[in-house]
VOBA-1610 file (N, C-alpha, C; in pm, whole numbers, padded with zeros to 5 digits, always signed):
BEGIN
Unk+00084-00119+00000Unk+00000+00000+00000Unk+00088+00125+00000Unk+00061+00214-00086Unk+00122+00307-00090Unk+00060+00437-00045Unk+00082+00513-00009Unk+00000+00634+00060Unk-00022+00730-00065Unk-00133+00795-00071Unk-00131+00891-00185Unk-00060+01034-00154Unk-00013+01055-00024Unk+00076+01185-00036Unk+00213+01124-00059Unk+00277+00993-00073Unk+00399+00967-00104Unk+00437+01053-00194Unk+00583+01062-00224Unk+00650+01073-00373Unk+00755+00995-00428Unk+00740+00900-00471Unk+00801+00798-00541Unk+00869+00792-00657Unk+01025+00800-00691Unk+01039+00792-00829Unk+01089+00722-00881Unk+01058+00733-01048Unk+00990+00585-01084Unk+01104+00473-01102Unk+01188+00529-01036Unk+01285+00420-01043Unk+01296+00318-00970Unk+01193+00327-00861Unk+01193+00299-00736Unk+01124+00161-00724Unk+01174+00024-00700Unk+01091-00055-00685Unk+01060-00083-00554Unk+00957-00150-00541Unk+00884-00171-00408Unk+00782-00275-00419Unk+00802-00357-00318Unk+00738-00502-00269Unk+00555-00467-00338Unk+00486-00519-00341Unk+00330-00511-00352Unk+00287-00503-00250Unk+00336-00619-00107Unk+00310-00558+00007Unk+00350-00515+00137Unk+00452-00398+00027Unk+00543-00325+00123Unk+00453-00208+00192Unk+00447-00142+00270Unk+00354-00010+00323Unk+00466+00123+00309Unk+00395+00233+00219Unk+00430+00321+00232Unk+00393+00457+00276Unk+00412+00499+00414Unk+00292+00581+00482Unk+00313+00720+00410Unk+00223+00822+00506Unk+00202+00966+00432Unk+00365+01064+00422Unk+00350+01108+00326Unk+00458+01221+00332Unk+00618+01162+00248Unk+00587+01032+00309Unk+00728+00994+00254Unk+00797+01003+00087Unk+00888+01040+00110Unk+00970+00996-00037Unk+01090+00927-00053Unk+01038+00881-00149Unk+01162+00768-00204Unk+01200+00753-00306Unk+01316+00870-00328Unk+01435+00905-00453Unk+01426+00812-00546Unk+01576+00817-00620Unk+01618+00734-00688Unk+01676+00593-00644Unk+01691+00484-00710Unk+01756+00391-00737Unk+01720+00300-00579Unk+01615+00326-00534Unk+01541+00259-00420Unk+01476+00099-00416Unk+01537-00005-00386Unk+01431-00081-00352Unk+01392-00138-00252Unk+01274-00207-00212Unk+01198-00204-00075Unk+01150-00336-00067Unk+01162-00437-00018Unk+01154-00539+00020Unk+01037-00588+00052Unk+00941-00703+00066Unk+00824-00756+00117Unk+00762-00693+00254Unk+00683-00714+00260Unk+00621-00643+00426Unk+00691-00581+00540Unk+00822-00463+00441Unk+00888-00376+00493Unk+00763-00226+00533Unk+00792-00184+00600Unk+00707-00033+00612Unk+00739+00066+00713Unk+00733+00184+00571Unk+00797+00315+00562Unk+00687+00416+00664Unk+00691+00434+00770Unk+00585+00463+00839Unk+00521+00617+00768Unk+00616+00701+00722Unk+00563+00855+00764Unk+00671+00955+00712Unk+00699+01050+00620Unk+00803+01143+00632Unk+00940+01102+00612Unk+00989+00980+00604Unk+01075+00923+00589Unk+01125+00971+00428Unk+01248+00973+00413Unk+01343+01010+00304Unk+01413+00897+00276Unk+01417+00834+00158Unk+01465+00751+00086Unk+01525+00685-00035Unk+01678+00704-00040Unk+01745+00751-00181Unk+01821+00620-00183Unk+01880+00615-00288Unk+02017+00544-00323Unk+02020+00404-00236Unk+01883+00368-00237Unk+01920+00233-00058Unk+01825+00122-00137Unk+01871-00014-00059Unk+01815-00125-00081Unk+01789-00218+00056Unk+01638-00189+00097Unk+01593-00230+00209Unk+01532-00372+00215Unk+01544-00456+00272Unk+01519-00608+00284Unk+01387-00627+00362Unk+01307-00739+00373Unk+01191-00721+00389Unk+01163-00759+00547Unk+01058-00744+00592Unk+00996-00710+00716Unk+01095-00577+00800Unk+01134-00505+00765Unk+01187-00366+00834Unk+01061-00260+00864Unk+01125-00207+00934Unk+01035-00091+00979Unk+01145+00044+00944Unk+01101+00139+00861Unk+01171+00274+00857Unk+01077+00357+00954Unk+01108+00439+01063Unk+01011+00543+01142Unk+01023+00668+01073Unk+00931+00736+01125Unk+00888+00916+01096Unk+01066+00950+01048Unk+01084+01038+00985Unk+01164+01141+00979Unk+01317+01095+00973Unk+01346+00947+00920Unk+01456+00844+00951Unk+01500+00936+00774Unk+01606+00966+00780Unk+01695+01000+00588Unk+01777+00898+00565Unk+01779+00780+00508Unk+01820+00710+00452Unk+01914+00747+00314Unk+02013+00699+00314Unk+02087+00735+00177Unk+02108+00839+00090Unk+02112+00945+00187Unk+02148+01039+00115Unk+02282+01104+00151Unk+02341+01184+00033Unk+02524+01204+00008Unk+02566+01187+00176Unk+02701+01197+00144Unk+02795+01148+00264Unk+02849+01247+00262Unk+02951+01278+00391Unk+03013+01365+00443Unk+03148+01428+00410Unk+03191+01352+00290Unk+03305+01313+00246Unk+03328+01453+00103Unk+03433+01513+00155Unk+03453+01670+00061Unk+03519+01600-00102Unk+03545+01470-00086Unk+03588+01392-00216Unk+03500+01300-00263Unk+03343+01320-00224Unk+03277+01279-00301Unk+03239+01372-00406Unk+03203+01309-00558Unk+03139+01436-00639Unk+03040+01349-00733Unk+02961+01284-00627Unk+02783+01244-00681Unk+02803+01090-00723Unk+02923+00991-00740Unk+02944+00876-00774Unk+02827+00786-00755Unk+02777+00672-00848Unk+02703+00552-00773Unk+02685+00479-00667Unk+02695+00549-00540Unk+02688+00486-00447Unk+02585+00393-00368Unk+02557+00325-00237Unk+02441+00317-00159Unk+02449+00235-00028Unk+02304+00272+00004Unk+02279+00203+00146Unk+02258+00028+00123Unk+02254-00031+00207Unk+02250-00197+00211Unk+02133-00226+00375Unk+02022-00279+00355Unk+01997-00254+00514Unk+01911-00400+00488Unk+01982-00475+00602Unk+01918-00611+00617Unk+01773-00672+00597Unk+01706-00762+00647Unk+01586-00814+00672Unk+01586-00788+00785Unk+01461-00795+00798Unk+01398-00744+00972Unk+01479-00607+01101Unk+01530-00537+01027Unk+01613-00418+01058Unk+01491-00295+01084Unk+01524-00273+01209Unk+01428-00131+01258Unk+01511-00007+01252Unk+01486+00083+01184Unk+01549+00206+01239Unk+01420+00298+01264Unk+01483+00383+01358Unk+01377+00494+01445Unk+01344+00607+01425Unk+01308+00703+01502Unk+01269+00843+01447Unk+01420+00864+01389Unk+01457+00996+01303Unk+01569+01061+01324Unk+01709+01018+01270Unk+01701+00918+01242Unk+01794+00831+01211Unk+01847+00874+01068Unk+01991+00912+01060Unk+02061+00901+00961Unk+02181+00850+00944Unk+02159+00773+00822Unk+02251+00685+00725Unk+02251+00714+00628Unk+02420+00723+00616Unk+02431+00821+00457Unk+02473+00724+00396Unk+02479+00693+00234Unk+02507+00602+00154Unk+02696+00605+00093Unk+02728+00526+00070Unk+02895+00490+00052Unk+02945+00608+00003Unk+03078+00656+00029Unk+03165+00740-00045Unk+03248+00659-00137Unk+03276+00680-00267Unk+03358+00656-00375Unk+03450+00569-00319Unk+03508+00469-00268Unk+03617+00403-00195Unk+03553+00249-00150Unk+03690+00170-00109Unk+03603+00001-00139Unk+03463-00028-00171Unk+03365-00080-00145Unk+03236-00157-00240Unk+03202-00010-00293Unk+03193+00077-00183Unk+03157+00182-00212Unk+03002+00232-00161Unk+02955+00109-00049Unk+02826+00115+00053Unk+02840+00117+00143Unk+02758+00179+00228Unk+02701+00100+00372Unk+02629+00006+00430Unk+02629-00024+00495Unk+02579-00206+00444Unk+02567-00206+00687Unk+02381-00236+00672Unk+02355-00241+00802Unk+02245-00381+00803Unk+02304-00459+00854Unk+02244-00623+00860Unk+02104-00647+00887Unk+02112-00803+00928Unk+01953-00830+00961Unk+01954-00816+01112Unk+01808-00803+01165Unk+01785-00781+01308Unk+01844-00741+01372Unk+01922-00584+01329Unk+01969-00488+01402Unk+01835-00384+01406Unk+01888-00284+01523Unk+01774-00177+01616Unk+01887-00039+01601Unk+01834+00051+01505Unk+01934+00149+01509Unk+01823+00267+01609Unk+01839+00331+01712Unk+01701+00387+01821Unk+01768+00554+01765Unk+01709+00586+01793Unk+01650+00716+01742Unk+01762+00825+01793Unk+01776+00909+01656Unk+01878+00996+01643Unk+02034+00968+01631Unk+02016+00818+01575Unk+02144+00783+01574Unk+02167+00776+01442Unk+02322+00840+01410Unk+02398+00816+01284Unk+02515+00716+01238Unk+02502+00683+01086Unk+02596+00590+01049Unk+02638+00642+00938Unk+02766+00664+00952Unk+02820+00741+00833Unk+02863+00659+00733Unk+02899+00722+00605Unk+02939+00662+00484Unk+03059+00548+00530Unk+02971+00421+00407Unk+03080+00329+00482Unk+03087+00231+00553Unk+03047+00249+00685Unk+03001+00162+00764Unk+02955+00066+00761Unk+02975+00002+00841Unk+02906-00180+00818Unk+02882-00217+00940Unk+02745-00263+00994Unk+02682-00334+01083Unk+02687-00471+01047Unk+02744-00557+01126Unk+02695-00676+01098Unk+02563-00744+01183Unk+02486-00814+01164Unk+02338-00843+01230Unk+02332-00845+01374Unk+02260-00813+01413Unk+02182-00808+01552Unk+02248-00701+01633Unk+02320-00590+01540Unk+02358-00493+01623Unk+02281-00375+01712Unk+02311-00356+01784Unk+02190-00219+01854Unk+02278-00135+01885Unk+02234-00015+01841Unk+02284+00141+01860Unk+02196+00194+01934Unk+02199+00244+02047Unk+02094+00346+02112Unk+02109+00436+02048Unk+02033+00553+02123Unk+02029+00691+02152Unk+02101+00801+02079Unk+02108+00835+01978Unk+02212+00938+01952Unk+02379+00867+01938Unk+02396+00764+01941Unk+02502+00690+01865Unk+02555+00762+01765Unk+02706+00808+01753Unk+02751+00872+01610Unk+02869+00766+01564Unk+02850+00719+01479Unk+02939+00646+01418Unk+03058+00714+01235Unk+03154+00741+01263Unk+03225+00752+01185Unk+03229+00767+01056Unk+03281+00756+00938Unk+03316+00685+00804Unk+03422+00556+00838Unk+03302+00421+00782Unk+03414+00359+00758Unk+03446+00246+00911Unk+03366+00272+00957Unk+03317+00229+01138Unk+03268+00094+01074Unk+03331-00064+01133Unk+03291-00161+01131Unk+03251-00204+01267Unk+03156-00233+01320Unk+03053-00306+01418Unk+03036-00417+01378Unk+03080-00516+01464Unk+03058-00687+01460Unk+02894-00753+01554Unk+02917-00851+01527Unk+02765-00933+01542Unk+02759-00939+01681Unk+02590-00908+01698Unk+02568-00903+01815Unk+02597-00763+01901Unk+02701-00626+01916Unk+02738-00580+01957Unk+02640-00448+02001Unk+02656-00385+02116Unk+02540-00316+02178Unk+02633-00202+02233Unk+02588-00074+02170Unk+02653+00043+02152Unk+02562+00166+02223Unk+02542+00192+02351Unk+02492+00322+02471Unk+02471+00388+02400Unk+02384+00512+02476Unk+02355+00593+02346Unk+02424+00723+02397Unk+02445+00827+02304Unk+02538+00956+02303Unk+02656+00900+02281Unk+02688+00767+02221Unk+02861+00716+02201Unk+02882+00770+02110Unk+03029+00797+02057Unk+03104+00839+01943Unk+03236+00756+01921Unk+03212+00750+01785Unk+03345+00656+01757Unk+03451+00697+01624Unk+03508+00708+01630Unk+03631+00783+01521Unk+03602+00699+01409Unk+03614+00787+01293Unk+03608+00706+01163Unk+03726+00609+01126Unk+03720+00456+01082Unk+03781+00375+01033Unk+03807+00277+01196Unk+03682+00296+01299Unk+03753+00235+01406Unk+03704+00044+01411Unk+03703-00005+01442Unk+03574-00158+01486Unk+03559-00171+01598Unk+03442-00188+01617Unk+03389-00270+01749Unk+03353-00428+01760Unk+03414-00508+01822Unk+03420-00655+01783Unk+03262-00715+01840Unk+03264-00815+01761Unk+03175-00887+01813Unk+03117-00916+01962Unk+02972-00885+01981Unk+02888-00908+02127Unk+02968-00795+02196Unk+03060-00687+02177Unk+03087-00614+02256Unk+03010-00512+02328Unk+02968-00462+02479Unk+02866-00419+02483Unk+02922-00289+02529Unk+02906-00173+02519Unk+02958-00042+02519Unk+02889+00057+02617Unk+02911+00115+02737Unk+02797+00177+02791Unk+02796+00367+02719Unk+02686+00372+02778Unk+02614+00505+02727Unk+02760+00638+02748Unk+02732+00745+02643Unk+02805+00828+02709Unk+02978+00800+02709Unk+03012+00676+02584Unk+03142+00678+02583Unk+03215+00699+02447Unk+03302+00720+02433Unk+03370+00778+02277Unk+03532+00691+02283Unk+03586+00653+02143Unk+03674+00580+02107Unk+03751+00637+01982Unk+03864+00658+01979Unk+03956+00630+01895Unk+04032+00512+01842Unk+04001+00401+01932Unk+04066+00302+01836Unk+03961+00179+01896Unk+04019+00060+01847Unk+03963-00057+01824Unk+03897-00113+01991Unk+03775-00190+02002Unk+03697-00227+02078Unk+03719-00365+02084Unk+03783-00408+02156Unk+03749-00576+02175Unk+03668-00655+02179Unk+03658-00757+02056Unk+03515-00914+02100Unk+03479-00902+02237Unk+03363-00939+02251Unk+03327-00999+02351Unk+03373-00920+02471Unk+03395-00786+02467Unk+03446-00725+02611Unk+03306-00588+02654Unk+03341-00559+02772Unk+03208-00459+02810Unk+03319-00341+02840Unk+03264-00198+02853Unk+03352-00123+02868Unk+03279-00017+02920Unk+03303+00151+02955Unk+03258+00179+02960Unk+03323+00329+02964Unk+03333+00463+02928Unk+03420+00604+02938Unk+03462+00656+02776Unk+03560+00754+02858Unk+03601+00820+02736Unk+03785+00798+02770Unk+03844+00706+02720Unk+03752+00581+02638Unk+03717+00458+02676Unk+03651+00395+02663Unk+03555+00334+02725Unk+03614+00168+02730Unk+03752+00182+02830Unk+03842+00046+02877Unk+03781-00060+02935Unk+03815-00146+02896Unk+03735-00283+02893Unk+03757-00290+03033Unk+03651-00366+03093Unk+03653-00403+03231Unk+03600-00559+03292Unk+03583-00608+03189Unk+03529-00744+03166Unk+03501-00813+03019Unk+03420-00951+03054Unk+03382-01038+02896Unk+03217-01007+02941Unk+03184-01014+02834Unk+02998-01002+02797Unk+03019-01135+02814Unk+02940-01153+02937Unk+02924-01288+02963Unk+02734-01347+02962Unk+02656-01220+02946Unk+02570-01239+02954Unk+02495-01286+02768Unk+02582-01211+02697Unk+02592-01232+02555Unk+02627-01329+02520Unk+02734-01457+02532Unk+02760-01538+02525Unk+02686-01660+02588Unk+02614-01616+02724Unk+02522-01750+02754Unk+02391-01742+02673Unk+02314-01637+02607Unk+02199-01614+02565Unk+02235-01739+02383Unk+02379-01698+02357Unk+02387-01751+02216Unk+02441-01871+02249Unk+02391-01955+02359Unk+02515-02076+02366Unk+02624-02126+02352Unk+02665-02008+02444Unk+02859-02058+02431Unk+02873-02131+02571Unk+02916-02248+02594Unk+02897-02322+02686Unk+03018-02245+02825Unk+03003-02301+02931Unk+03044-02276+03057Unk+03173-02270+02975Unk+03265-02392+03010Unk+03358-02443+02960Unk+03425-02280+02868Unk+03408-02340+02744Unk+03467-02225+02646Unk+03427-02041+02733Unk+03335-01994+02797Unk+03330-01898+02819Unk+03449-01922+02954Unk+03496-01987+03035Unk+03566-01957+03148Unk+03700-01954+03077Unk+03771-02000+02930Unk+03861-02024+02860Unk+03905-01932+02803Unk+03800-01818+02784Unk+03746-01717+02713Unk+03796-01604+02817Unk+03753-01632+02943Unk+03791-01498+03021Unk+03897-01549+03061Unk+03981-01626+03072Unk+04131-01653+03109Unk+04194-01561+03039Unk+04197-01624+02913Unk+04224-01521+02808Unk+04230-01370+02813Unk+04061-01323+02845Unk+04065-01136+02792Unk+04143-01126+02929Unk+04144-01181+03062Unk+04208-01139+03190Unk+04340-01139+03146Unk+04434-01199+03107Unk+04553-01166+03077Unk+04617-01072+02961Unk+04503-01030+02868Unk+04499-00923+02741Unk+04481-00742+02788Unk+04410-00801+02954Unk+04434-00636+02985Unk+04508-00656+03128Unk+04591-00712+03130Unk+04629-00726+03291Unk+04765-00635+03242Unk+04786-00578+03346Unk+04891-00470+03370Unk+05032-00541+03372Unk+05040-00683+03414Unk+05163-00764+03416Unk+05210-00775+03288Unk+05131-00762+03146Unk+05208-00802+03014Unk+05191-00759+02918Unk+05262-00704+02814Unk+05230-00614+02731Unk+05165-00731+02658Unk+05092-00685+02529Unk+05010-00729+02424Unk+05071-00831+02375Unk+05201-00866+02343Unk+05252-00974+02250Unk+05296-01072+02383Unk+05326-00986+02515Unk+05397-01115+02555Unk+05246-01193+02649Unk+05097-01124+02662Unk+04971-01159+02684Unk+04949-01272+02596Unk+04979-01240+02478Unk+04875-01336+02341Unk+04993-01448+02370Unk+05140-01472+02409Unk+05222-01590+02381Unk+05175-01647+02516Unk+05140-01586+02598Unk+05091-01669+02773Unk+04973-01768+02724Unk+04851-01672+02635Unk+04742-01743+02604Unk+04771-01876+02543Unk+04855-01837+02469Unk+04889-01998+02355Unk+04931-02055+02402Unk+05020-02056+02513Unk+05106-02125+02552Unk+05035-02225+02688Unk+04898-02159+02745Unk+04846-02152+02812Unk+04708-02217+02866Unk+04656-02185+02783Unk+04526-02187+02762Unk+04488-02268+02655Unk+04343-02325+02657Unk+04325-02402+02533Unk+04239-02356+02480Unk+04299-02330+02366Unk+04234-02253+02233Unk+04106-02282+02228Unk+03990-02180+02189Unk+03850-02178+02111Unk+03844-02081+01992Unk+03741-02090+01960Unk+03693-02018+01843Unk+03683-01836+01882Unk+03634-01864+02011Unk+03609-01654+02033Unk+03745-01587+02097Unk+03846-01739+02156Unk+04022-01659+02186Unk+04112-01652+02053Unk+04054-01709+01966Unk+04129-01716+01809Unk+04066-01534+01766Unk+03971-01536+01803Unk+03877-01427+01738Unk+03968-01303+01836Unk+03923-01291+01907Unk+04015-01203+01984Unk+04172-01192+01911Unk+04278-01251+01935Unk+04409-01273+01907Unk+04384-01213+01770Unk+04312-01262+01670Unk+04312-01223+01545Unk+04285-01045+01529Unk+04157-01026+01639Unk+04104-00905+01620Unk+04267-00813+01688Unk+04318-00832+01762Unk+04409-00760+01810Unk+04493-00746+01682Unk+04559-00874+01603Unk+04700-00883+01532Unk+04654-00771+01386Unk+04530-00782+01344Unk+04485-00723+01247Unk+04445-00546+01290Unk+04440-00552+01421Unk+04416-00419+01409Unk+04501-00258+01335Unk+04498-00159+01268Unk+04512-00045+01221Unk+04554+00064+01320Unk+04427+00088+01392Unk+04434+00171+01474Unk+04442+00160+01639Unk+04490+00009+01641Unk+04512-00020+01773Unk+04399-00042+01853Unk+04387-00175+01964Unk+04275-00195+02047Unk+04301-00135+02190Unk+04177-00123+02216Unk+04156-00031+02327Unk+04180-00164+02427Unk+04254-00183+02572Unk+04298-00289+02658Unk+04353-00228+02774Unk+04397-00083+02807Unk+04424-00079+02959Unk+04392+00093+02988Unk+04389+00080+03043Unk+04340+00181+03130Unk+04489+00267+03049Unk+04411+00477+03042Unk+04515+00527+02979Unk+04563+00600+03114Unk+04561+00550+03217Unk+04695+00566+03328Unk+04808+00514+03257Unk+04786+00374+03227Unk+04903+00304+03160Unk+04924+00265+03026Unk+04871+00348+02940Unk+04899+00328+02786Unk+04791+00247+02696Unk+04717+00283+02620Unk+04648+00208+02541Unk+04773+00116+02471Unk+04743+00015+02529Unk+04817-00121+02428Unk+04780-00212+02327Unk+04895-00167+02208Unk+04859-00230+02143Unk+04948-00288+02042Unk+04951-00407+01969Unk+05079-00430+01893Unk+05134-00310+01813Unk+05062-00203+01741Unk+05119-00118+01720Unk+05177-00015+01775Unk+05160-00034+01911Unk+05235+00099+01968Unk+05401+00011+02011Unk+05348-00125+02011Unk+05494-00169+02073Unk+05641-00166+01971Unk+05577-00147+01841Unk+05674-00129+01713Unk+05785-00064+01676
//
């Protein structure tokens, strides 16, 4: 159903029974998925929405990015199945550079007034509260739960199930599976409550915090932490994930308190 104050152009495909409420428009190069619905006022360009979503009132979807070296390229949005975003909500579509989208998964909750800049990639079941500002270029892993008023530097990641409290901001990399909380917002534990909901058994989760306990313990820097683990501990799938997320990091993971130095293999270089 389409509303008769929409404005739709005609480039625009859309489900038969997708809902498109009053006011809304939906640009160019748009398509809209099965029993997705556009509640109200909503702005909608350059994006490809997957079906059962909800877009709310006044959400701008895909329109230009922030980027002074864009100049109008083919870009766009990517937004999962069953993906809610809220009042207010803006997501701008890719700047000229890798795929060249933003790309926000299935059964993620982006809550109202929160932004995702060009770029970006949610992977599924992520939640952004409140006024969340996310970067260019900001990768968010599965599962991960981001406070609201956070800010995060462009090109940073937040790892998987990581849960972030309200009111904190980051310059560099967020650890799997860790909770945190400031400016910046130093890990202080494992999401342990995240890991029992998805069945990660006793076992592997106590294997798991052996692990992050010696990745921020003040006794060892970063390389000589990860050789204790191996040497140590018996390997799983989310201490591989970790180790990996550290060795690959760019901009360095966030791990101790900045009394004593954000550590990270790149600072030890």
């Amino acid at each position: 159903m389409i509303d008769k104050t929409a404005i739709i152009h005609p480039s625009a495909q859309i489900a038969e029974d997708a809902v498109i409420g009053p006011f809304v428009v939906i640009g160019e190069n748009v398509k809209i998925g099965s029993r997705t619905r556009v509640i109200s006022n909503a702005h909608i360009e350059f994006a490809e929405i997957g079906e059962d979503c909800t877009i709310s009132p006044f959400a701008t979807i895909g329109s230009e990015p922030q980027d002074l070296g864009y100049k109008g390229e083919p870009t766009k949005v990517v937004i999962g199945d069953g993906t809610i975003i809220k009042e207010n909500v803006t997501i701008h579509r890719g700047a000229n550079c890798g795929d060249c989208t933003t790309r926000i998964g299935k059964k993620c909750l982006i809550m109202v007034g929160a932004h995702v800049a060009h770029n970006c990639v949610l992977e599924d079941q992520v939640i952004l509260a409140n006024l969340v500002t996310l970067g260019g270029h900001v990768h968010v892993g599965f599962g991960a739960f981001v406070g609201g008023m956070s800010v995060f530097h462009q090109n940073i990641r937040i790892g998987d199930m990581a849960i972030i409290s309200g009111f904190s901001a980051s310059r560099q990399d967020i650890l799997p599976y860790s909770k945190g909380e400031g400016r910046p917002p130093v890990p202080d534990g494992l999401n342990v409550i995240a890991m029992k909901r998805r069945g990660v058994s006793q076992e592997v989760r106590t294997a798991t915090n052996a692990a992050f306990k010696l990745l921020v313990s003040k006794d060892y820097n970063t390389t000589q932490a990860i050789e204790k683990i191996k040497a140590e501990i018996p390997m799983n799938e989310y201490i591989e994930k970790m180790i990996d997320f550290i060795q690959t990091s760019k901009r360095g993971v966030l791990l101790k308190s900045y009394k004593t130095g954000h550590q990270s293999l790149d600072c030890e270089e």
